[in-house]
Short mmCIF file of the C-alpha atoms (twelve columns), coordinates in Angstrom:
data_MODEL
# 
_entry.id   MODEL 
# 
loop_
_atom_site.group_PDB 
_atom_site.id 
_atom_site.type_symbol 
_atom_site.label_atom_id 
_atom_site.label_alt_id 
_atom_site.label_comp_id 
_atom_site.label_asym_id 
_atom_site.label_seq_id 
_atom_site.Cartn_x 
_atom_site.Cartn_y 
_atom_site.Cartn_z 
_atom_site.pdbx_PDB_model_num 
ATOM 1   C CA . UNK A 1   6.132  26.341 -62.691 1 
ATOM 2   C CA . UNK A 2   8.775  28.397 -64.445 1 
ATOM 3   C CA . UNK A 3   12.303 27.638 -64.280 1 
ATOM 4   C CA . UNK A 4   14.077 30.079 -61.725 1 
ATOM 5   C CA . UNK A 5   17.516 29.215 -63.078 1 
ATOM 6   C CA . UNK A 6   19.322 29.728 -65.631 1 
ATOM 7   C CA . UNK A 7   22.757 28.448 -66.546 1 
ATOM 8   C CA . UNK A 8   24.500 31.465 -68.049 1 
ATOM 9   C CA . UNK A 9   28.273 31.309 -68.034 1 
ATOM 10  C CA . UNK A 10  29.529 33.517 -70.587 1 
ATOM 11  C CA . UNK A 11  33.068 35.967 -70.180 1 
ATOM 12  C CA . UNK A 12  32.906 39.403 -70.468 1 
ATOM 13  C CA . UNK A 13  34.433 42.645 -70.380 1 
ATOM 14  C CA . UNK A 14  33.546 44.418 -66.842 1 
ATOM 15  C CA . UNK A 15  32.245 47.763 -67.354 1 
ATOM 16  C CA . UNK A 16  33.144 48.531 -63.931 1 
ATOM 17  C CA . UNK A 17  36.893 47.882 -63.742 1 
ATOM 18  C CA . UNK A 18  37.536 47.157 -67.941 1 
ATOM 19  C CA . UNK A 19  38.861 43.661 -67.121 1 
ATOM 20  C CA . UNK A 20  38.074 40.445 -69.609 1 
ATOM 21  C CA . UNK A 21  36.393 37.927 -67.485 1 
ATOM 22  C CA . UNK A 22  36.858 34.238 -68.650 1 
ATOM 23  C CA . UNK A 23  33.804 31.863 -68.204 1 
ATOM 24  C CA . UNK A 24  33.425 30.280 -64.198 1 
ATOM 25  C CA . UNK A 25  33.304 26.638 -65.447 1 
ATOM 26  C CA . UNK A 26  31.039 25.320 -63.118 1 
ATOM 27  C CA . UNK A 27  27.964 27.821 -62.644 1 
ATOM 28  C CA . UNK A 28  26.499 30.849 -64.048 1 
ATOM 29  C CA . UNK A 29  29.367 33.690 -64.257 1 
ATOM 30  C CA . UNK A 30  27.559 36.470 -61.452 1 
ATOM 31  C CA . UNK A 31  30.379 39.279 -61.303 1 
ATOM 32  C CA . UNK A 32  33.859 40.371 -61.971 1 
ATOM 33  C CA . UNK A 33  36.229 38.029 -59.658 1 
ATOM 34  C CA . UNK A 34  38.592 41.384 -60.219 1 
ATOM 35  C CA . UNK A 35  36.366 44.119 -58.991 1 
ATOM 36  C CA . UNK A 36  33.385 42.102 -57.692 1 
ATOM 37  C CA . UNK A 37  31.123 44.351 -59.713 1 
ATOM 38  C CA . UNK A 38  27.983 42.835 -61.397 1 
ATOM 39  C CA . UNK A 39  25.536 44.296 -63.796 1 
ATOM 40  C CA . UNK A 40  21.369 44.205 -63.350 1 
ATOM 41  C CA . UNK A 41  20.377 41.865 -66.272 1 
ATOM 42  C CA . UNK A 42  18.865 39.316 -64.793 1 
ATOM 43  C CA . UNK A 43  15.272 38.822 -63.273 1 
ATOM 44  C CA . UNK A 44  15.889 35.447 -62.294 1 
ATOM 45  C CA . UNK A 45  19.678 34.047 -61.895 1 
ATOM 46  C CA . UNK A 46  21.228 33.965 -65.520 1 
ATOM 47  C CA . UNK A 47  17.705 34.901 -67.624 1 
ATOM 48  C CA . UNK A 48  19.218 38.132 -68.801 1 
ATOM 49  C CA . UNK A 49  15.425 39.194 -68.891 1 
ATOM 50  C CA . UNK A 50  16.173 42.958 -67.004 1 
ATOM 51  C CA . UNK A 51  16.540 45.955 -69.262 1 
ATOM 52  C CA . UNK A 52  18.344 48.099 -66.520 1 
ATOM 53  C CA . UNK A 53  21.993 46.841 -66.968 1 
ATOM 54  C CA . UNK A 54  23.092 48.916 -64.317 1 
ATOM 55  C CA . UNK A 55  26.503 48.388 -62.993 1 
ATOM 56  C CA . UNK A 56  25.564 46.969 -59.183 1 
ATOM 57  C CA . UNK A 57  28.687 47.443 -57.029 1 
ATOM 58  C CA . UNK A 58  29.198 45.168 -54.232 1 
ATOM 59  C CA . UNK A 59  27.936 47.484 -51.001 1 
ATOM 60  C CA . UNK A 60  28.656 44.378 -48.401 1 
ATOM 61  C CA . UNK A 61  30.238 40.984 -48.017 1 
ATOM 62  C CA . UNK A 62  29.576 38.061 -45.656 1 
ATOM 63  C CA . UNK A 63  31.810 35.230 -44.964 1 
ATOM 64  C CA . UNK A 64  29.517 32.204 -45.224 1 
ATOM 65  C CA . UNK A 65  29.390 28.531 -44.666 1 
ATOM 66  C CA . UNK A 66  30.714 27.944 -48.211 1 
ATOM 67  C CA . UNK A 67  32.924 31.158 -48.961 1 
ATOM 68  C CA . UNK A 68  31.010 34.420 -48.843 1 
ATOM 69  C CA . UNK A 69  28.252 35.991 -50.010 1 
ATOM 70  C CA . UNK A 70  28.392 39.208 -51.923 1 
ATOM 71  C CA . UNK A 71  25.755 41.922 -51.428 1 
ATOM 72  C CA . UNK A 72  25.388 44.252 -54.831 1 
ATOM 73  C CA . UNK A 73  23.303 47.679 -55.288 1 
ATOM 74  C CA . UNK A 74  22.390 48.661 -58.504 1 
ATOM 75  C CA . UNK A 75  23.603 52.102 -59.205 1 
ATOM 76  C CA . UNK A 76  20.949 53.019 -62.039 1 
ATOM 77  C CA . UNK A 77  17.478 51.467 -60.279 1 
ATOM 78  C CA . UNK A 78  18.704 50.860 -56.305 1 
ATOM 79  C CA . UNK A 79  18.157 47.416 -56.594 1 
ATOM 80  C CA . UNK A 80  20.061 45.127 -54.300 1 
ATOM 81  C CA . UNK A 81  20.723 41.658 -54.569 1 
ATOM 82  C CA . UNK A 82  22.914 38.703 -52.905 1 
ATOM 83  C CA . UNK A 83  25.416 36.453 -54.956 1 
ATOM 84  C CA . UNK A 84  27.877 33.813 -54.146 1 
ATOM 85  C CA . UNK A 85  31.371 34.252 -54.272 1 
ATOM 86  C CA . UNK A 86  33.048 32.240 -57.033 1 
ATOM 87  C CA . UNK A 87  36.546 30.075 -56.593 1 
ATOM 88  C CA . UNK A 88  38.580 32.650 -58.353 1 
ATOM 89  C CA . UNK A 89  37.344 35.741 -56.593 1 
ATOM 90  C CA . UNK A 90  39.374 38.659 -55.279 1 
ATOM 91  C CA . UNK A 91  40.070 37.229 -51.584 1 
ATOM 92  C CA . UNK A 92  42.031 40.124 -50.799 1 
ATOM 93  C CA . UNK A 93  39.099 41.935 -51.701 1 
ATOM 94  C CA . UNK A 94  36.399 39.685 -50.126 1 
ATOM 95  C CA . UNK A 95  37.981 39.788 -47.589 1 
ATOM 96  C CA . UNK A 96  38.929 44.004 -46.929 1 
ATOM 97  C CA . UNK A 97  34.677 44.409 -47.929 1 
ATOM 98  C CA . UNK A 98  33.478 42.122 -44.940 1 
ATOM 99  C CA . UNK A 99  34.036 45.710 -42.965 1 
ATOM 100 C CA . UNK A 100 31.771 47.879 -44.742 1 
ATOM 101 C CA . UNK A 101 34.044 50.990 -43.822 1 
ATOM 102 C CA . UNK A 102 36.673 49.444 -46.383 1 
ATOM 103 C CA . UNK A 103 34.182 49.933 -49.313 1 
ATOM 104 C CA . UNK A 104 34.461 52.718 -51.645 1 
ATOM 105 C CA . UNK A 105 32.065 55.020 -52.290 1 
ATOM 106 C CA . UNK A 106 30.902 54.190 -55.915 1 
ATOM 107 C CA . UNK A 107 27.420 56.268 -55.709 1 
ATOM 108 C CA . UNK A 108 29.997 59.476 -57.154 1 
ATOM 109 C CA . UNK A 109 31.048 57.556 -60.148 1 
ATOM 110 C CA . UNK A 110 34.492 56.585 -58.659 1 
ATOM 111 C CA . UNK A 111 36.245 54.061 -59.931 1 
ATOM 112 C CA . UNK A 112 37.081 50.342 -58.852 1 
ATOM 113 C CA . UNK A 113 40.459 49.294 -57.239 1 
ATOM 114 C CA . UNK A 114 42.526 47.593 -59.697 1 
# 
């Protein structure tokens, strides 16, 4: 059976928002903790196996048992896909996108908040 997992915690400079992101620590780095934005390069959590690298915003966000859960579209494919928050997350942003009427509209190439 192939490994579904990956660990992958690398930092990075969001494309989305232009922020560096240091490494989470503890897991696989999923998304900016400024912006929340991912990107699509993973087929299975941190394989980096997906040649769309398409910035997926976050379109939704959940509060969950153990903090929330972030729901990302891809803006180049449509994919959509559901992440964990991580410890040093945006709350006041997790927390304005669990009503989806506070989320911008990135589908005409605006920007993130800063």
């Amino acid at each position: 059976m192939a490994k579904l997992f990956t660990k992958n915690d690398n930092g990075f400079v969001c494309r989305a928002c232009g922020k560096e992101v240091k490494p989470l620590g503890y897991s696989s780095r999923n998304h900016c903790p400024f912006c929340l934005a991912s990107l699509h390069v993973d087929i299975n959590p941190g394989d980096r196996a997906c040649e769309c690298t398409g910035i997926m915003y976050p379109i939704g966000v959940e509060p969950s048992s153990k903090g929330y859960i972030i729901t990302h579209k891809c803006s180049v494919c449509g994919k959509v896909g559901r992440n964990k928050s991580a410890d040093d997350d945006s709350q006041h942003l997790l927390i304005k996108y669990t009503n989806p009427y506070n989320i911008p509209d990135f589908t005409e190439g605006k920007r993130r908040e800063k």
